[in-house]
Steps between C-alpha positions, in 0.01 A plus 500: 500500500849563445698856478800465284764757540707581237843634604764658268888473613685805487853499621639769676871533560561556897710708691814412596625639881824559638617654857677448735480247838692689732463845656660605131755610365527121357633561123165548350662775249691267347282197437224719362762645251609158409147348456369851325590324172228217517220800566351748358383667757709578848257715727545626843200468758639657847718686692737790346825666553552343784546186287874487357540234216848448420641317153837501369618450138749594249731634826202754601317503803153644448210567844158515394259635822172578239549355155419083442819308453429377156588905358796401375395216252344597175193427388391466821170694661626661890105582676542713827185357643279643714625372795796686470537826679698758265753804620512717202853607604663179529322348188644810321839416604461046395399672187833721460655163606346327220565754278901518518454134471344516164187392585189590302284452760183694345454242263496246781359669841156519586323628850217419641232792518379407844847450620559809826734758554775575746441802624826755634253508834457091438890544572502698807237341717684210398822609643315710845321140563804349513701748685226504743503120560873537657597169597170333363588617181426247199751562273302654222705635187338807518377546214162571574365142441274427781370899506360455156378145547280662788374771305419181247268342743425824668365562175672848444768406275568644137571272202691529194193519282404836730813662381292532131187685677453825507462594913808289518655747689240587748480150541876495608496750704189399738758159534781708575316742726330217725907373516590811601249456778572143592934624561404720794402204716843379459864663606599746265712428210668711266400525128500711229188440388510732201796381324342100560162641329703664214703146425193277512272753274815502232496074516130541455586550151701248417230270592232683324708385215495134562228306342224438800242187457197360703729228641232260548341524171851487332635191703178278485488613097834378469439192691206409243677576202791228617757756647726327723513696825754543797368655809804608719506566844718737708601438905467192596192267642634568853403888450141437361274741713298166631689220554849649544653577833305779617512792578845477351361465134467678173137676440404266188448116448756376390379153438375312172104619630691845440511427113117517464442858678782639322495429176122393488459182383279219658660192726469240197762682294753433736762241343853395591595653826875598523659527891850675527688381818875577593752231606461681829284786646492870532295788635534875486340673805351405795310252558518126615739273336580141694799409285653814523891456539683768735816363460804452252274291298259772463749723433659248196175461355445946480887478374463248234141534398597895492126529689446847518139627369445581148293798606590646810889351488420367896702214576310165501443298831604166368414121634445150414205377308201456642262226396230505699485905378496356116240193573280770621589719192454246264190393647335878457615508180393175341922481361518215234901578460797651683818673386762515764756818431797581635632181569836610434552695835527166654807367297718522807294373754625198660147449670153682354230454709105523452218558801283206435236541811442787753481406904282753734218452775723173587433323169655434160312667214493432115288820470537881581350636799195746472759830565890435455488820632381455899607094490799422547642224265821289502583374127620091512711447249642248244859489429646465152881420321586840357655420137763718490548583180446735237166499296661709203492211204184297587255553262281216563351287823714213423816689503421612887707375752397202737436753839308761297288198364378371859435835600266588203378140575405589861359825405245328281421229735369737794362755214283285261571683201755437227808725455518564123770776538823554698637836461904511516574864473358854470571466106220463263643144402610363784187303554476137475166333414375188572508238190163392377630147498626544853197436727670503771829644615 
């Protein structure tokens, strides 16, 4: 006896991810804004103001800490998933932003019901925690991230879709009052606590009056009626709350796994998987970083790169590039292509180099150890021609110069992946894609 099964194909569009190798601050912004236009979707699914997505265009510089980076495209769909943590206050303020810019966003912004607050209180444990650590300190932006990720998996958090119910308010104020609580273990700080409360209630309103959605029912509906969707991430894969270098981390995962809890869609809708590395590296904070540069070049690559954070306005700690950091990115992500930004930094440099292996406990190592943060590691490095020159007219691969060209070369030969873009300025345009034609480089 035979069982015949009969199957009917239905094809799904996937999910398209982008975010970034590093410890962030990679360029994400503006390679989300630039691929917005082949999507109709761009949705956020971690992190929060403490993100800082920078694009430039028409001689404007424009931060976005909240808001996906496809707002300023029409036609296009922005989802605050519910990943995201929201601060009223500063989403008030992108939203002003947007405004003067003559951006309708209403027609194009969407949140996420199940998306949590900020609280003001979210914002002062954050900053007596950190206070309190002294020398331990992690480097937090303090804005209140990690607090209201706790009360997330503590379980005690409020959500945008509370905001609507009716005891919303004696919901807050049990949150605020345990807060309250929770400050007196640490060493006082001063706050007005009254005038924070009176700021955040007024920003309640504005986001009452942005169109809220069941994220996951809207994203998976989408998906099945053939919406093309881009899931972009903020921080950077080094930061993810698992696999980054702990304790120095952010309080979210920041990985492509990350996609599925917040935005709520299932593994299999994954697609194309979009890794943003620098030329070089950067960190703000503390924290281990093995290529770190504490010299002039350091100092040339802050100057140049103008690396100074895009929330917090911190000055960057700036190094080579580290490989065996992006092998292990890559790998964690599943990346099927690289863009490399910033490349232009380098245009001087008569020697760029890149950390190709790591040597501790006597031995050579391809891979990272379990904690960059109690082993100590010595980069090895490659050596490369710098091509001294500028990268202003190239518009295409072939037009790169010979040095840049064996450098991209090497990149992809310890990597594995393809590099399909080359970014050659903070402008909107100046990125250089690979030719279809051009297999390989």
């Amino acid at each position: 006896m035979y069982i015949i099964f009969i199957t009917h194909q239905i094809i799904q569009m996937a999910v398209d991810v982008l975010l970034g190798l590093q410890w962030g601050d990679e360029g994400k912004g503006k390679i989300v804004d630039y691929l917005a236009g082949n999507y109709d979707i761009v949705a956020r699914f971690q992190g929060g103001p403490n993100a800082g997505h920078t694009l430039k265009f028409d001689g404007k510089k424009y931060v976005l800490h909240i808001i996906p980076s496809g707002v300023f495209r029409e036609g296009i769909i922005n989802l605050i998933g519910n990943g995201v943590v929201i601060d009223p206050v500063i989403l008030k303020k992108e939203l002003q932003g947007l405004e003067a810019a003559d951006v309708d966003y209403k027609k194009c912004l969407l949140v996420a019901r199940k998306a949590h607050l900020i609280l003001p209180t979210h914002r002062l444990l954050d900053k007596a925690s950190e206070a309190a650590k002294g020398k331990q300190k992690i480097g937090s932006t303090l804005k209140g991230i990690g607090p209201t990720y706790m009360d997330k998996t503590g379980r005690n958090g409020l959500r945008v879709g509370d905001i609507f119910l009716q005891n919303f308010k004696e919901k807050y104020e049990a949150l605020r009052n345990k807060h309250l609580d929770l400050l007196k273990i640490y060493p006082e700080i001063e706050f007005d606590l009254e005038s924070l409360e009176n700021e955040w209630f007024t920003s309640l309103e504005t986001l009452r009056e942005l169109p809220t959605v069941n994220g996951e029912y809207y994203i998976n509906n989408a998906i099945n009626a053939g919406k093309k969707v881009l899931a972009e991430g903020a921080q950077g894969s080094m930061l993810d709350i698992d696999f980054g270098t702990y304790p120095y981390v952010t309080s979210s995962n920041t990985i492509t796994a990350g996609v599925c809890t917040g935005l709520g869609i299932a593994p299999s809708k994954i697609g194309e998987v979009i890794g943003i590395t620098k030329a070089y590296c950067t960190r703000v904070g503390g924290g281990p970083f093995p290529t770190e540069l504490n010299d002039h070049m350091g100092e040339e690559l802050r100057r140049i790169g103008q690396e100074f954070g895009a929330t917090t306005g911190r000055p960057r700690r700036c190094g080579w590039i580290d490989l065996p950091a992006l092998r292990y990115t890559i790998m964690l992500n599943g990346v099927t292509q690289l863009v490399v930004t910033k490349i232009d930094v380098m245009n001087d440099f008569n020697e760029v180099k890149a950390a190709t292996r790591y040597q501790y406990e006597g031995k050579t190592h391809p891979h990272l150890p379990y904690d960059l943060d109690s082993i100590e590691v010595e980069p090895v490095y490659e050596a490369h021609e710098g091509w001294n020159c500028t990268l202003e007219e190239v518009t295409a691969f072939s037009e790169f110069p010979p040095a840049l060209v064996q450098y991209l070369i090497a990149l992809e030969r310890h990597l594995k992946v393809p590099i399909t873009m080359v970014s050659t300025g903070p402008q909107r345009k100046e990125l250089v894609l690979r030719e279809a034609a051009n297999v390989s480089i």
